[in-house]
C-alpha positions in Angstrom: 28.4 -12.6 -15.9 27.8 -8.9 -17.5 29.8 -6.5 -15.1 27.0 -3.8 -14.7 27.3 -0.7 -16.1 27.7 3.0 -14.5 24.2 4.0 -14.4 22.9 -0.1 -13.3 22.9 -0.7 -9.5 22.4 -4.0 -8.3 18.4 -4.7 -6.7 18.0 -7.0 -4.1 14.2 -7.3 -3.5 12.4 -7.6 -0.2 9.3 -8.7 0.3 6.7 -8.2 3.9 3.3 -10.2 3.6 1.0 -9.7 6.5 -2.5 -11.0 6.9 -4.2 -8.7 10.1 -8.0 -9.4 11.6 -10.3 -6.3 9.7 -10.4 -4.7 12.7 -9.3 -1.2 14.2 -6.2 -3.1 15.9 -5.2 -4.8 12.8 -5.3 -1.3 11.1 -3.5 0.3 13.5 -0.7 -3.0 13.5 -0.8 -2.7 10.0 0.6 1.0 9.9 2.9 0.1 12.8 4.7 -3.0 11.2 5.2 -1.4 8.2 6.9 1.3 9.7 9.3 -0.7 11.7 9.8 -3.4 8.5 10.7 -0.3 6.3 13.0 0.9 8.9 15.0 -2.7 9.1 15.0 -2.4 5.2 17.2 1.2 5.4 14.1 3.5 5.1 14.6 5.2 8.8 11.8 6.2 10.7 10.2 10.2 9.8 11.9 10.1 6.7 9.4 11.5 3.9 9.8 8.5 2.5 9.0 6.4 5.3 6.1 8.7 6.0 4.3 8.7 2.9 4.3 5.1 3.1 3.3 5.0 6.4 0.3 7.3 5.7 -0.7 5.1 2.8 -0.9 2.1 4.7 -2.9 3.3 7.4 -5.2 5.0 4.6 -5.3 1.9 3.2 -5.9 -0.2 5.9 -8.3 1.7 7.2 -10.7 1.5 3.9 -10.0 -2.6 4.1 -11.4 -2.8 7.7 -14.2 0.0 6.8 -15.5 -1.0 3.8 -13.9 -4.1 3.0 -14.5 -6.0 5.7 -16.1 -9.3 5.6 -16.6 -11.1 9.0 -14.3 -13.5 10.3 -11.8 -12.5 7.2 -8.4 -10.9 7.3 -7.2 -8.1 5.2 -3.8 -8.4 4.1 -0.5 -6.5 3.7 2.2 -6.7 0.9 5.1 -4.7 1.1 8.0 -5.3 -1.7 10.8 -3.2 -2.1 13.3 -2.6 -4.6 15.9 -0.3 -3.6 17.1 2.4 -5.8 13.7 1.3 -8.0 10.3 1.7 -6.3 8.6 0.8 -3.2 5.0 -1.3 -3.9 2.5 -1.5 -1.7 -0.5 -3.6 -1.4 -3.6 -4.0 0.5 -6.0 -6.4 -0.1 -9.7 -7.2 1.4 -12.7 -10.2 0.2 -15.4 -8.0 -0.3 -15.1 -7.7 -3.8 -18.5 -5.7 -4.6 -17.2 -2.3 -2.8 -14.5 -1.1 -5.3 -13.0 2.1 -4.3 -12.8 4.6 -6.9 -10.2 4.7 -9.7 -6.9 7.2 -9.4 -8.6 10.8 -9.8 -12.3 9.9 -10.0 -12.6 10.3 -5.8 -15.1 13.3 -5.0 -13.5 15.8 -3.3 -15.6 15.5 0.4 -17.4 18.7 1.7 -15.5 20.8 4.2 -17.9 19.3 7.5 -17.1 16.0 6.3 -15.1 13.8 8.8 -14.0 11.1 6.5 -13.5 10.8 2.6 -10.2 11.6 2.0 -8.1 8.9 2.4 -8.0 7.9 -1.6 -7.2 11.2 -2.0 -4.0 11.3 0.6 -3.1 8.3 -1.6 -3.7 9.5 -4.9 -1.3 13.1 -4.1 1.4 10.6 -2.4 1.7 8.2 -5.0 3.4 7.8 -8.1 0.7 5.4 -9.4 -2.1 3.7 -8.2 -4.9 1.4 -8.8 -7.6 -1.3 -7.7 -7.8 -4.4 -9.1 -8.9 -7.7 -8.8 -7.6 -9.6 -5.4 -5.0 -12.8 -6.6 -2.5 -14.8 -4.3 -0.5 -17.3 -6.5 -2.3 -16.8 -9.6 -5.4 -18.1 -7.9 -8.4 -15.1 -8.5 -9.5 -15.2 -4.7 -13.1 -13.2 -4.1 -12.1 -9.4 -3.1 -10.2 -6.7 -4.2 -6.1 -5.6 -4.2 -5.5 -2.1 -4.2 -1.8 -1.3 -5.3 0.5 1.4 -5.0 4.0 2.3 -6.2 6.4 5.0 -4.7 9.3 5.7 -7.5 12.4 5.8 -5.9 13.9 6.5 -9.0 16.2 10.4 -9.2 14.4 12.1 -11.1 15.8 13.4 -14.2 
């Protein structure tokens, strides 16, 4: 075995799935769990890390149960984390013909609006983002994944 060098840390990944019903209440658990599973991961509770995560999942979860719902189907949560690396996020719904739009083509909503700017919440919080194609196991399921990474890289 290679001792690791100065600048290498070891990376233990961790991995959350969660399937909740595409519902208010499975938003709302979504957001909650992934608070408290960060927090048993090191990430404490109202840290801005913690937070922007937070806020991305309820975004997220929010858009799955608004306009990817498909009766009787679940919308799911991935969480896996690789300290010292990045923290990725997933959300996924099965309606696959509502694609949200890609990182930086959102329109900016009008001041009276009340919703339409959740993809933009996500887009200033993330590192990267991006929608793609909904897959479990290499299997192309019908929906949509959308995926974000928070660097937890120093930056240089």
């Amino acid at each position: 075995m290679t001792p690791l060098s100065p600048h290498q840390l070891p990376v233990t990944v961790r991995m959350f799935t969660q399937r909740f019903s595409s519902t208010p209440l499975g938003a709302r658990l979504a957001r909650h769990l992934a608070a408290t599973q960060l927090h048993a991961w090191g990430i404490p509770y109202r840290t801005a890390l913690s937070d922007a995560a937070t806020l991305i999942v309820a975004e997220l979860a929010a858009n799955a149960v608004t306009h990817g719902r498909v009766p009787g189907r679940d919308f799911e949560l991935r969480l896996i984390h690789a300290p010292h690396v990045h923290l990725h996020i997933e959300v996924s719904d099965t309606r696959a013909e509502r694609r949200p739009p890609a990182p930086g083509e959102a329109p900016p909503p009008s001041p009276l609006d009340d919703t339409g700017r959740g993809l933009l919440l996500v887009d200033a919080l993330a590192d990267h983002w991006e929608v793609v194609d909904r897959i479990s196991r290499g299997v192309a399921l019908p929906g949509k994944t959308v995926l974000v990474e928070l660097n937890l890289r120093p930056s240089a």
